[in-house]
PDB file of N, CA, C and O in Angstrom:
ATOM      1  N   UNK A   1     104.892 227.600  68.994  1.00  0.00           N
ATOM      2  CA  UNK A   1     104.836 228.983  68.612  1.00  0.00           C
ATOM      3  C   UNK A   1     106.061 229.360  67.765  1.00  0.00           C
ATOM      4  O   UNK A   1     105.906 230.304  66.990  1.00  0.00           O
ATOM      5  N   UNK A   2     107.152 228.806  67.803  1.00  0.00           N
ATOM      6  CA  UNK A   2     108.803 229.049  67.090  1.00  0.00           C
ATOM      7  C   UNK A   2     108.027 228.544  65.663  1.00  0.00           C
ATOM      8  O   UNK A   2     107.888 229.163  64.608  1.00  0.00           O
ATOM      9  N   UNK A   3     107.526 227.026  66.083  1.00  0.00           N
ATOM     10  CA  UNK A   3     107.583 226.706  64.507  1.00  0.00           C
ATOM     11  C   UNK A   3     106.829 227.399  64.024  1.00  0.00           C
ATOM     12  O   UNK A   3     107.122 227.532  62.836  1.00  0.00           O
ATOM     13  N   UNK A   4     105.383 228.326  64.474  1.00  0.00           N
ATOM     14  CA  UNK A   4     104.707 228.656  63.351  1.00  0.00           C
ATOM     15  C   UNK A   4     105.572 230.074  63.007  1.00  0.00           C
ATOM     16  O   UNK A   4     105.936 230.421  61.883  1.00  0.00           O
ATOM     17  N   UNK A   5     105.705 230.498  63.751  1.00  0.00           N
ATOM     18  CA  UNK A   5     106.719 231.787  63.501  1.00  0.00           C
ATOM     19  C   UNK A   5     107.901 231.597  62.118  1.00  0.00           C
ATOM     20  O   UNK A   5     108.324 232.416  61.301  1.00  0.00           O
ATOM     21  N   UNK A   6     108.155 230.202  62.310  1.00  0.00           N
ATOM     22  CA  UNK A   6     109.564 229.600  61.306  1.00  0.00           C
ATOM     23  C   UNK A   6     108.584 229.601  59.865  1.00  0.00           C
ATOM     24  O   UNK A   6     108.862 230.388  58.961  1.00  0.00           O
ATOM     25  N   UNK A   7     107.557 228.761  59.759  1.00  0.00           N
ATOM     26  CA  UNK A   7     106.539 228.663  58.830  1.00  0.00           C
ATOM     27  C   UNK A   7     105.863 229.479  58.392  1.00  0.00           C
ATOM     28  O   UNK A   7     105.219 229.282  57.361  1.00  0.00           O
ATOM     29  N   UNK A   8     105.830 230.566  59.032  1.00  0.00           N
ATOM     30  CA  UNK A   8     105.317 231.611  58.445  1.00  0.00           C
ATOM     31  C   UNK A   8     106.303 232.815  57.778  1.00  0.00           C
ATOM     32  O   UNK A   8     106.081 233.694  56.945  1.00  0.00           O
ATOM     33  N   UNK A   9     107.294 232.492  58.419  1.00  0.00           N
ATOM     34  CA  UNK A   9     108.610 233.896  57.657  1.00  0.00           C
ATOM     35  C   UNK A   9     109.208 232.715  56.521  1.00  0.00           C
ATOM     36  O   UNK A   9     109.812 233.174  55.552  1.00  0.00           O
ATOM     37  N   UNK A  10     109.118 231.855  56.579  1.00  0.00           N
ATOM     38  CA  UNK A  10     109.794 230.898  55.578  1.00  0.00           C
ATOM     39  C   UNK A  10     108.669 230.701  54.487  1.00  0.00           C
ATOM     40  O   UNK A  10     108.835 229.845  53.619  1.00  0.00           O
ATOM     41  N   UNK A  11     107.436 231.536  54.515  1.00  0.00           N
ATOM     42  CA  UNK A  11     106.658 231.521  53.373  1.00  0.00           C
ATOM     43  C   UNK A  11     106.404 232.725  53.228  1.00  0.00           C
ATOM     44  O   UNK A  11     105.533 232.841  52.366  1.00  0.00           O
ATOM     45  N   UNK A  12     106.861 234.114  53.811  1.00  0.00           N
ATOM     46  CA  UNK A  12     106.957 235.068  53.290  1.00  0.00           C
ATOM     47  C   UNK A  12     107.717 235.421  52.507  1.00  0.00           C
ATOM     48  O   UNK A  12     107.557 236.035  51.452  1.00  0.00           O
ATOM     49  N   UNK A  13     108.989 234.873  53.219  1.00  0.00           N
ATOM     50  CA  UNK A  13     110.073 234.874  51.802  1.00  0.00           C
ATOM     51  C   UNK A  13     109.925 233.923  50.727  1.00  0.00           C
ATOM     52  O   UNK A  13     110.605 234.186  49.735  1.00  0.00           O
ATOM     53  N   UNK A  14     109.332 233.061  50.678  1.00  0.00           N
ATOM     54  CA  UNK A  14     109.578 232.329  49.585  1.00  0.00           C
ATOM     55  C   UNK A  14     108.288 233.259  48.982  1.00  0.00           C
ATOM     56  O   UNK A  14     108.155 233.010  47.784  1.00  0.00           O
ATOM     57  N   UNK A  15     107.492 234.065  49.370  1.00  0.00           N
ATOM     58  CA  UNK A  15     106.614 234.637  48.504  1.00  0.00           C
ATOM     59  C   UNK A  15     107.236 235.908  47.380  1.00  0.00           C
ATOM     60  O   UNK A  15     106.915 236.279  46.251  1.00  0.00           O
ATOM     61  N   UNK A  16     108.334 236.327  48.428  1.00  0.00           N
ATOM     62  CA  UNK A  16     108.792 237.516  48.288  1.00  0.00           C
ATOM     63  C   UNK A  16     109.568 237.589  46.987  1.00  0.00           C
ATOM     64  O   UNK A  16     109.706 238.530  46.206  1.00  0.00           O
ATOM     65  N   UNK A  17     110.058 236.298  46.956  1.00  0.00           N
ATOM     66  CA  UNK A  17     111.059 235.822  46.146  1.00  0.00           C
ATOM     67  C   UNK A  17     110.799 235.316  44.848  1.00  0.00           C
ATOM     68  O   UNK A  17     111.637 234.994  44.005  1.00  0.00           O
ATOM     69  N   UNK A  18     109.073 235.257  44.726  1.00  0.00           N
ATOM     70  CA  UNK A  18     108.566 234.780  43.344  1.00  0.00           C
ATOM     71  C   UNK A  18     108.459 236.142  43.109  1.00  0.00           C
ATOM     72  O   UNK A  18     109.300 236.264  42.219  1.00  0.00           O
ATOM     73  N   UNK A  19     108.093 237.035  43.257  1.00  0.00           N
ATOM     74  CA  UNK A  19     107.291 238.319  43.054  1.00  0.00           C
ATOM     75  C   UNK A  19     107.954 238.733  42.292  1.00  0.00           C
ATOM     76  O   UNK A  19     109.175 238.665  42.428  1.00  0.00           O
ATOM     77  N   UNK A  20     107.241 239.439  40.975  1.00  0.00           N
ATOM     78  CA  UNK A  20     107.975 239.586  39.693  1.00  0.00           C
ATOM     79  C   UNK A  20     107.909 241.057  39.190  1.00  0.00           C
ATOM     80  O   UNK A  20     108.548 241.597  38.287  1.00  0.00           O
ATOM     81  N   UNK A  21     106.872 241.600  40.101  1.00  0.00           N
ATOM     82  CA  UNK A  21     105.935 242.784  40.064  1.00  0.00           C
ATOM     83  C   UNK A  21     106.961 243.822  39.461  1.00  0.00           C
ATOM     84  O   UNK A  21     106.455 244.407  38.503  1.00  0.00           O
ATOM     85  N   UNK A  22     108.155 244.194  39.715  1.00  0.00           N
ATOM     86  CA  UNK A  22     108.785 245.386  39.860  1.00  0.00           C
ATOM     87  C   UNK A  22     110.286 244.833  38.964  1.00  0.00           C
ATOM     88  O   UNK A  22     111.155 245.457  38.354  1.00  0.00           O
ATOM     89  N   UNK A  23     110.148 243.910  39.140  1.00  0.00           N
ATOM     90  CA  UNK A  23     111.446 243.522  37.961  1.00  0.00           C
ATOM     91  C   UNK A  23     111.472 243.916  36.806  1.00  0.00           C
ATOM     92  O   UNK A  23     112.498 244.392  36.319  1.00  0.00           O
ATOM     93  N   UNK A  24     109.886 243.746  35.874  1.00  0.00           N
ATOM     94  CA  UNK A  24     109.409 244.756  34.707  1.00  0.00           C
ATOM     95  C   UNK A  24     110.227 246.173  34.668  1.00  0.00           C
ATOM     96  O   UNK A  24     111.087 246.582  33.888  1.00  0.00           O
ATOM     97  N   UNK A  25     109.671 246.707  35.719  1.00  0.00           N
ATOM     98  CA  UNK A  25     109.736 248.413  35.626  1.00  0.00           C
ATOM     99  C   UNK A  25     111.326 248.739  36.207  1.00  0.00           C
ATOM    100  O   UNK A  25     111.651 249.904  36.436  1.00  0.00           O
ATOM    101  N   UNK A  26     112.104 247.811  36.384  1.00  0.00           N
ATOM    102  CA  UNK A  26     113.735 248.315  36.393  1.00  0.00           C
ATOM    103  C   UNK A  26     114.129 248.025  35.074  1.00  0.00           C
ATOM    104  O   UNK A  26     114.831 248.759  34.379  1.00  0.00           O
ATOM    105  N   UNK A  27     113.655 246.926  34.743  1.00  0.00           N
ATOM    106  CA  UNK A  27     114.546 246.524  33.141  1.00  0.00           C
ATOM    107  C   UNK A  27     114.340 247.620  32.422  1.00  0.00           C
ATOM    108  O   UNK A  27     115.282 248.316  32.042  1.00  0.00           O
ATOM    109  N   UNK A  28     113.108 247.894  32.159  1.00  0.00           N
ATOM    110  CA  UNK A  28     112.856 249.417  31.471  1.00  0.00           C
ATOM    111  C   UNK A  28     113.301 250.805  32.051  1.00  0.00           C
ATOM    112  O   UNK A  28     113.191 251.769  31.294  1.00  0.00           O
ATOM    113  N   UNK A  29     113.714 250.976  33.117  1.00  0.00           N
ATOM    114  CA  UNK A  29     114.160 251.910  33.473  1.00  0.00           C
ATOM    115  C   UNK A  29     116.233 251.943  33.133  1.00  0.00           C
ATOM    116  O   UNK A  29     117.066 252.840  33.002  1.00  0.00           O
ATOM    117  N   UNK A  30     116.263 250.418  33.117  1.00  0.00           N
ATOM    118  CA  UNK A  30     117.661 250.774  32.644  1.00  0.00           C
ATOM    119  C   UNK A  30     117.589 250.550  31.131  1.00  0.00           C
ATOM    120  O   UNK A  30     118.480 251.074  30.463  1.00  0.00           O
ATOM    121  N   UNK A  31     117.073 250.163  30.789  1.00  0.00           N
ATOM    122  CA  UNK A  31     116.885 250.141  29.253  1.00  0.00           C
ATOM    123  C   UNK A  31     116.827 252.031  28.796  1.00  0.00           C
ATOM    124  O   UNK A  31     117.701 252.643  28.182  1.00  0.00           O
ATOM    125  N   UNK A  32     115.708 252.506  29.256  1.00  0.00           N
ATOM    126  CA  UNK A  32     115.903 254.234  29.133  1.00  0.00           C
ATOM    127  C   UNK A  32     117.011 254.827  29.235  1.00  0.00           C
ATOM    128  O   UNK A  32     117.359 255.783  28.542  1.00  0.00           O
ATOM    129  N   UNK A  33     117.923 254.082  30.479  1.00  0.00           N
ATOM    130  CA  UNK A  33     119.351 254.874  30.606  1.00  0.00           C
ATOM    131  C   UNK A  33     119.961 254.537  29.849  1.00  0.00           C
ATOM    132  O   UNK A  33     121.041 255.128  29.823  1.00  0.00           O
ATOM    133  N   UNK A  34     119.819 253.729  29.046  1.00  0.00           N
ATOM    134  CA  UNK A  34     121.179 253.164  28.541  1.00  0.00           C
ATOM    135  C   UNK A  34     121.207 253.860  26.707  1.00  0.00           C
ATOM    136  O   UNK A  34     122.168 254.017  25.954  1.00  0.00           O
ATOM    137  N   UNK A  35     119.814 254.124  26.512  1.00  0.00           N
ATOM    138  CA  UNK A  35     119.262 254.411  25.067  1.00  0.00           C
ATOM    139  C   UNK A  35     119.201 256.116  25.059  1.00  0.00           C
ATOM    140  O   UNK A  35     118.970 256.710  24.006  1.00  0.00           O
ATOM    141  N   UNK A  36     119.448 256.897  26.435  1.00  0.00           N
ATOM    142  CA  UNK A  36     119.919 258.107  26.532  1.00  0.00           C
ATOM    143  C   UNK A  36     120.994 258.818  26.967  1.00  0.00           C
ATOM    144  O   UNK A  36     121.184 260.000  27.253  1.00  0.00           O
ATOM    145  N   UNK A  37     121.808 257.600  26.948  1.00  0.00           N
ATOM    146  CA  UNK A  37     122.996 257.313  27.382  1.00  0.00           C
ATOM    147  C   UNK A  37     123.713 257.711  25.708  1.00  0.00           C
ATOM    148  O   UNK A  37     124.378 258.618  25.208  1.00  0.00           O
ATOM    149  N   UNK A  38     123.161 256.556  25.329  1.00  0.00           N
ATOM    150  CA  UNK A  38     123.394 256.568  23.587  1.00  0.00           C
ATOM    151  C   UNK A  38     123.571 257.522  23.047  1.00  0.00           C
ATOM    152  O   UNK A  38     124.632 258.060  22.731  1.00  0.00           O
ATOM    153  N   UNK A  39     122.002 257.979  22.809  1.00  0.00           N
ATOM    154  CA  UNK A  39     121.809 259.332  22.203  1.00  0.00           C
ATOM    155  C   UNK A  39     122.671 260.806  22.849  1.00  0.00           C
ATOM    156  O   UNK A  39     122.986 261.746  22.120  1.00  0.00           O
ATOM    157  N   UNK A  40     122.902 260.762  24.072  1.00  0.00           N
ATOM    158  CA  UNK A  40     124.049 261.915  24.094  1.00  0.00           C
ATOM    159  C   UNK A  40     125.510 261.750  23.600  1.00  0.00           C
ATOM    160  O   UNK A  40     126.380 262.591  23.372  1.00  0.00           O
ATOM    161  N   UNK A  41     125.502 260.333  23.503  1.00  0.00           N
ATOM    162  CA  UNK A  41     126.733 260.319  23.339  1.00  0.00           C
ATOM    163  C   UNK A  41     127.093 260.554  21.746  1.00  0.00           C
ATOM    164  O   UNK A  41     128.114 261.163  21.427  1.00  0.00           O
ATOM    165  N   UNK A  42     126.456 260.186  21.072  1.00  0.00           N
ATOM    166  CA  UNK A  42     125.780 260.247  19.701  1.00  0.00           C
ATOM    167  C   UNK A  42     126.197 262.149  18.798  1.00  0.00           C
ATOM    168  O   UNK A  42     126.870 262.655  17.900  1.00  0.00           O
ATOM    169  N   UNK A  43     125.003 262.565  20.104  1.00  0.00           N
ATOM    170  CA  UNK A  43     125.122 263.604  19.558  1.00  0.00           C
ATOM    171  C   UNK A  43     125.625 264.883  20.115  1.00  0.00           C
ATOM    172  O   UNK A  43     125.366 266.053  19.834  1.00  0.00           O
ATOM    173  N   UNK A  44     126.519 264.262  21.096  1.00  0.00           N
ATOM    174  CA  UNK A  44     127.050 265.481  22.220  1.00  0.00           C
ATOM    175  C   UNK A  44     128.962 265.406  21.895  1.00  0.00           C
ATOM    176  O   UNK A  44     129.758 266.308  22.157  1.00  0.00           O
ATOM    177  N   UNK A  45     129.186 264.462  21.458  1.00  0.00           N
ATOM    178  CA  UNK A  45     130.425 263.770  21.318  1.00  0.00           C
ATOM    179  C   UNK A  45     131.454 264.304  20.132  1.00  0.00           C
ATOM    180  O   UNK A  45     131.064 264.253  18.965  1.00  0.00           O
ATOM    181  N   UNK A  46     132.428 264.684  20.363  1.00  0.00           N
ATOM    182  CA  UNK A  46     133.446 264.767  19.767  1.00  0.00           C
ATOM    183  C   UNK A  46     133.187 266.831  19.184  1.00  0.00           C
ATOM    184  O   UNK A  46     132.528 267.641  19.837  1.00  0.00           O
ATOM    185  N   UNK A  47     133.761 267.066  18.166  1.00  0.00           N
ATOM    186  CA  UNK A  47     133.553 268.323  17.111  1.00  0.00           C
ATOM    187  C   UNK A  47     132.125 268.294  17.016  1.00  0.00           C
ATOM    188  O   UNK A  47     131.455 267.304  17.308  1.00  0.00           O
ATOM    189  N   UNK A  48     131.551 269.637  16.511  1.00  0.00           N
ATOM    190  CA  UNK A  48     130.180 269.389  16.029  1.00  0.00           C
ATOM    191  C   UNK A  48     130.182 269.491  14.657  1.00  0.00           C
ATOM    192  O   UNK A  48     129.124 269.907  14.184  1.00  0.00           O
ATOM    193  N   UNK A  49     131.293 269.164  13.679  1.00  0.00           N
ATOM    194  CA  UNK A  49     131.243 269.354  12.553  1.00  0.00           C
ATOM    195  C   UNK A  49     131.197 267.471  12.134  1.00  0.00           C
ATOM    196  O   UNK A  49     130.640 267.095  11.103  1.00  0.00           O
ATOM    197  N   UNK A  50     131.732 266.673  12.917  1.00  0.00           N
ATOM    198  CA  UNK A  50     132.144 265.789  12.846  1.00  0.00           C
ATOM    199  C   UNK A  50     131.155 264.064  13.661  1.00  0.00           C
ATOM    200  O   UNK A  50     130.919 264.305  14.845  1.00  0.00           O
ATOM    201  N   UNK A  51     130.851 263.210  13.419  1.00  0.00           N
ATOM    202  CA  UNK A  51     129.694 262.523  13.714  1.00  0.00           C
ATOM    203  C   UNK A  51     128.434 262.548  13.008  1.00  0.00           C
ATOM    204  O   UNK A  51     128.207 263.221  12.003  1.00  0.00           O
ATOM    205  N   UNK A  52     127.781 261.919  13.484  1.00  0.00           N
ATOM    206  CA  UNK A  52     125.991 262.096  13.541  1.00  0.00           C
ATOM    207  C   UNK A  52     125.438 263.347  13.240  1.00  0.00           C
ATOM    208  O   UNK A  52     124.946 263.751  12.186  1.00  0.00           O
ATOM    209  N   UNK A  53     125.590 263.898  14.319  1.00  0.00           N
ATOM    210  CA  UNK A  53     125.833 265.438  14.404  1.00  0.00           C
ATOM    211  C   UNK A  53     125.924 266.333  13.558  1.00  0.00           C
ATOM    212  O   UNK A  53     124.999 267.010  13.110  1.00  0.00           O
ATOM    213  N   UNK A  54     127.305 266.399  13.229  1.00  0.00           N
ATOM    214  CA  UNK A  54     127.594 266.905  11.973  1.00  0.00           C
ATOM    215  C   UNK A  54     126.949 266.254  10.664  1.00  0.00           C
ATOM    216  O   UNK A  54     126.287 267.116  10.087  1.00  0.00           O
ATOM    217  N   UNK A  55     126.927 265.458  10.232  1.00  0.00           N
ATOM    218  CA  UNK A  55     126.196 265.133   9.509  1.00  0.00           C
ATOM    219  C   UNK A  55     124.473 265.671   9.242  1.00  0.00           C
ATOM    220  O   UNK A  55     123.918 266.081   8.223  1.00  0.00           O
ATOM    221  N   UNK A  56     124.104 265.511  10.265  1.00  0.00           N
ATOM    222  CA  UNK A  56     122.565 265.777  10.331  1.00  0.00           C
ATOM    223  C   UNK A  56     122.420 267.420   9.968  1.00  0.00           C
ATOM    224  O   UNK A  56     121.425 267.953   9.477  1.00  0.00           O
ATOM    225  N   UNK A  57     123.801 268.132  10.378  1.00  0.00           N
ATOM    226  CA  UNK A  57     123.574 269.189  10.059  1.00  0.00           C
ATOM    227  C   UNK A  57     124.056 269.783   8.811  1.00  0.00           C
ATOM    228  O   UNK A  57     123.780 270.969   8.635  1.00  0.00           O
ATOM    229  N   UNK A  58     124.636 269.250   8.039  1.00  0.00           N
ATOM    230  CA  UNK A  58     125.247 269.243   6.906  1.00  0.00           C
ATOM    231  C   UNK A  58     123.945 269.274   5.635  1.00  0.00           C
ATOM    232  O   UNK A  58     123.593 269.989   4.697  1.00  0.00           O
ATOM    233  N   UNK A  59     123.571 268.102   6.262  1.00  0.00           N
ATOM    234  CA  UNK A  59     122.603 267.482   5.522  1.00  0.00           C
ATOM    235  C   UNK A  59     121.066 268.189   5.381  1.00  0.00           C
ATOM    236  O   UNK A  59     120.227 267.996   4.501  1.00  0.00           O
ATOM    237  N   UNK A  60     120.994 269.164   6.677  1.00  0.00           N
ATOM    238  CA  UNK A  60     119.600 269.825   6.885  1.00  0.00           C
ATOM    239  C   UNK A  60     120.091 271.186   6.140  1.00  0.00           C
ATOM    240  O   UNK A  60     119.306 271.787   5.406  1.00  0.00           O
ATOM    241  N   UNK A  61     121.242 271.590   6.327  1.00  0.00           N
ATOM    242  CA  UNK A  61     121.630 273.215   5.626  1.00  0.00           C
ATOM    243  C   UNK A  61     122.129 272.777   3.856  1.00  0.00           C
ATOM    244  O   UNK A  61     122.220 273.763   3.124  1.00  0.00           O
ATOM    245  N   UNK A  62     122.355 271.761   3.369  1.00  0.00           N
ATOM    246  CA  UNK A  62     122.046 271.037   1.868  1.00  0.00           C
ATOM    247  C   UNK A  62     120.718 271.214   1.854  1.00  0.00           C
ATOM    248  O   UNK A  62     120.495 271.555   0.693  1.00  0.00           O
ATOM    249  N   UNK A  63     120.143 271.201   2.180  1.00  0.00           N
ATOM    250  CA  UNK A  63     118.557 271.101   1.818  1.00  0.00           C
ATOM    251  C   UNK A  63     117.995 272.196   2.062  1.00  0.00           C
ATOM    252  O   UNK A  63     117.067 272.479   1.305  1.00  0.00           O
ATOM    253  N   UNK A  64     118.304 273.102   3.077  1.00  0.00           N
ATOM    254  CA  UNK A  64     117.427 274.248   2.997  1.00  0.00           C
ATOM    255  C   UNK A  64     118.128 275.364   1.740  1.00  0.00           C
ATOM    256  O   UNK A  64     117.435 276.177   1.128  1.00  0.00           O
ATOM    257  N   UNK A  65     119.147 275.243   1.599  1.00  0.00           N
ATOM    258  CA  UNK A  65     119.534 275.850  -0.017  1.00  0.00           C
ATOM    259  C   UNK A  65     118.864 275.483  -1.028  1.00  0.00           C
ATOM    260  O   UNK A  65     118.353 276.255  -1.839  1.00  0.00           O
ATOM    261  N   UNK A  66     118.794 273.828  -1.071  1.00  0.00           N
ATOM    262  CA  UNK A  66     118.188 273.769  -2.321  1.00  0.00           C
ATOM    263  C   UNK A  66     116.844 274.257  -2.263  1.00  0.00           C
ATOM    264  O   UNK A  66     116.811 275.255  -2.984  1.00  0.00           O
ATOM    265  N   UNK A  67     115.721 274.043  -1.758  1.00  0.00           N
ATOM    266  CA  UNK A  67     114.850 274.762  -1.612  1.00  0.00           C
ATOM    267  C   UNK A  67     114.620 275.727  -1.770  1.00  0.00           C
ATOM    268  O   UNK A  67     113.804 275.937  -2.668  1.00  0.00           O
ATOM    269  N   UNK A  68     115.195 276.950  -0.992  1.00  0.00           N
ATOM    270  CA  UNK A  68     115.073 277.947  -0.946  1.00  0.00           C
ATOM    271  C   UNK A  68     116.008 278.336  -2.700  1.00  0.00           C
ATOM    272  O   UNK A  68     115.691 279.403  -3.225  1.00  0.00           O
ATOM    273  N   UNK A  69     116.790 277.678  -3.247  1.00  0.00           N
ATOM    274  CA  UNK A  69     117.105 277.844  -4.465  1.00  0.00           C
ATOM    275  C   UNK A  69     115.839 277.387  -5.472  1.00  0.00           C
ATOM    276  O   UNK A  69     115.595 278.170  -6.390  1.00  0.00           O
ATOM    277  N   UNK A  70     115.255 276.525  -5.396  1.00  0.00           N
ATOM    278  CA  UNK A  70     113.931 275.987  -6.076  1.00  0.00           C
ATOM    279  C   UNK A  70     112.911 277.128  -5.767  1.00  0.00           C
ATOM    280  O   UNK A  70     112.150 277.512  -6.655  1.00  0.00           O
ATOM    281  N   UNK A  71     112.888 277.644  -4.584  1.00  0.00           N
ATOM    282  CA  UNK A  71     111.640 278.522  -4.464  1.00  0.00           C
ATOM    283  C   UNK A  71     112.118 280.008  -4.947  1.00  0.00           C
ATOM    284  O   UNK A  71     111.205 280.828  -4.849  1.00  0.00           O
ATOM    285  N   UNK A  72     113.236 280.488  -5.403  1.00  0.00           N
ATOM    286  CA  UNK A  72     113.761 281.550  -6.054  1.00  0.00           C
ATOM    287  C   UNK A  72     113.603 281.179  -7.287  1.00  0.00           C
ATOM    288  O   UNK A  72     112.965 281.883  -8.070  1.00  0.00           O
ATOM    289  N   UNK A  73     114.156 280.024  -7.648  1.00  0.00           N
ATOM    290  CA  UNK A  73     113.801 279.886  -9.388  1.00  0.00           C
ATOM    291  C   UNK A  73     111.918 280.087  -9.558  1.00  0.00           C
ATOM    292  O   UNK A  73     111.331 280.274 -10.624  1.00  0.00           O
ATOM    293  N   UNK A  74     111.510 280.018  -8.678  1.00  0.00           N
ATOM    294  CA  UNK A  74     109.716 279.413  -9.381  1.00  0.00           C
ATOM    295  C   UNK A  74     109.079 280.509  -9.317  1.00  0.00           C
ATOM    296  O   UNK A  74     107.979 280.717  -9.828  1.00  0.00           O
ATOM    297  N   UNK A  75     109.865 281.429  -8.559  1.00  0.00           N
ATOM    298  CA  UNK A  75     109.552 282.731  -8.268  1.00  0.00           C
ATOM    299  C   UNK A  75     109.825 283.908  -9.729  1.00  0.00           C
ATOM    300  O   UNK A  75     108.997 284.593 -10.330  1.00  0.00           O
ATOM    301  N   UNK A  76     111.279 283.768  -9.931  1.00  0.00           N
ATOM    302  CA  UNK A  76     111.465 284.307 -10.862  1.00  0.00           C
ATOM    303  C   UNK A  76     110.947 283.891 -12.407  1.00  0.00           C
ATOM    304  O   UNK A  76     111.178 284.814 -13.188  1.00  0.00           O
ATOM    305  N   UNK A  77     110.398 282.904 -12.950  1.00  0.00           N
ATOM    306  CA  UNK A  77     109.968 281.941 -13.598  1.00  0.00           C
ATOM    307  C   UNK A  77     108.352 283.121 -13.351  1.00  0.00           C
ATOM    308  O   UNK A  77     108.235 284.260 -13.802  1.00  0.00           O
ATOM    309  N   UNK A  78     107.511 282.488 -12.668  1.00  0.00           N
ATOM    310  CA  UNK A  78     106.747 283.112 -12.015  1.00  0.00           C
ATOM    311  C   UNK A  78     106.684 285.151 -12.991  1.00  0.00           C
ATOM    312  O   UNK A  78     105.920 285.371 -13.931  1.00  0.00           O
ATOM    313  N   UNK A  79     107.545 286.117 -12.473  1.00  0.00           N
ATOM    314  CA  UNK A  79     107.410 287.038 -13.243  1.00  0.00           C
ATOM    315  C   UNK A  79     107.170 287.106 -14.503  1.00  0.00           C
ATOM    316  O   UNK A  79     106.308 287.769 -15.080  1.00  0.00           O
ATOM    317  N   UNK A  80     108.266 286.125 -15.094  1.00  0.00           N
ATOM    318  CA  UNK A  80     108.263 286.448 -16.745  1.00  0.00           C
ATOM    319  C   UNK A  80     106.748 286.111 -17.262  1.00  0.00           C
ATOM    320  O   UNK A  80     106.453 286.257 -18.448  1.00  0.00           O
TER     321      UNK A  80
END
């Protein structure tokens, strides 16, 4: 009765121990932390004039001038 008891927990664990099931879904779960980890740091970090950040916003208020300068010229263009 010991040995089957021994033979039987000594093949649960060795079952336990292949099982791959859930190893998937941590790698990806630290993979998420680590890639929003990133991104705050990215864009939470330092001045907001200065980085990524700043940049992106530099770059979006350059552009809504010109536009809105293009859509005043086509406008006035437009009257004559």
């Amino acid at each position: 009765m010991l040995t089957e008891m021994y033979v039987n927990t000594r093949l649960a664990l060795e079952s336990f121990a292949k099982d791959k099931r859930g190893v998937t879904a941590i790698e990806y779960a630290i993979i998420g932390v680590a890639i929003s980890a990133i991104v705050l740091a990215v864009f939470n970090g330092g001045d907001a004039d200065s980085g990524l950040r700043g940049a992106l916003e530099n770059a979006i208020t350059k552009i809504t001038t010109n536009v809105d300068a293009a859509a005043g010229a086509g406008q006035e263009a437009g009257k004559e």
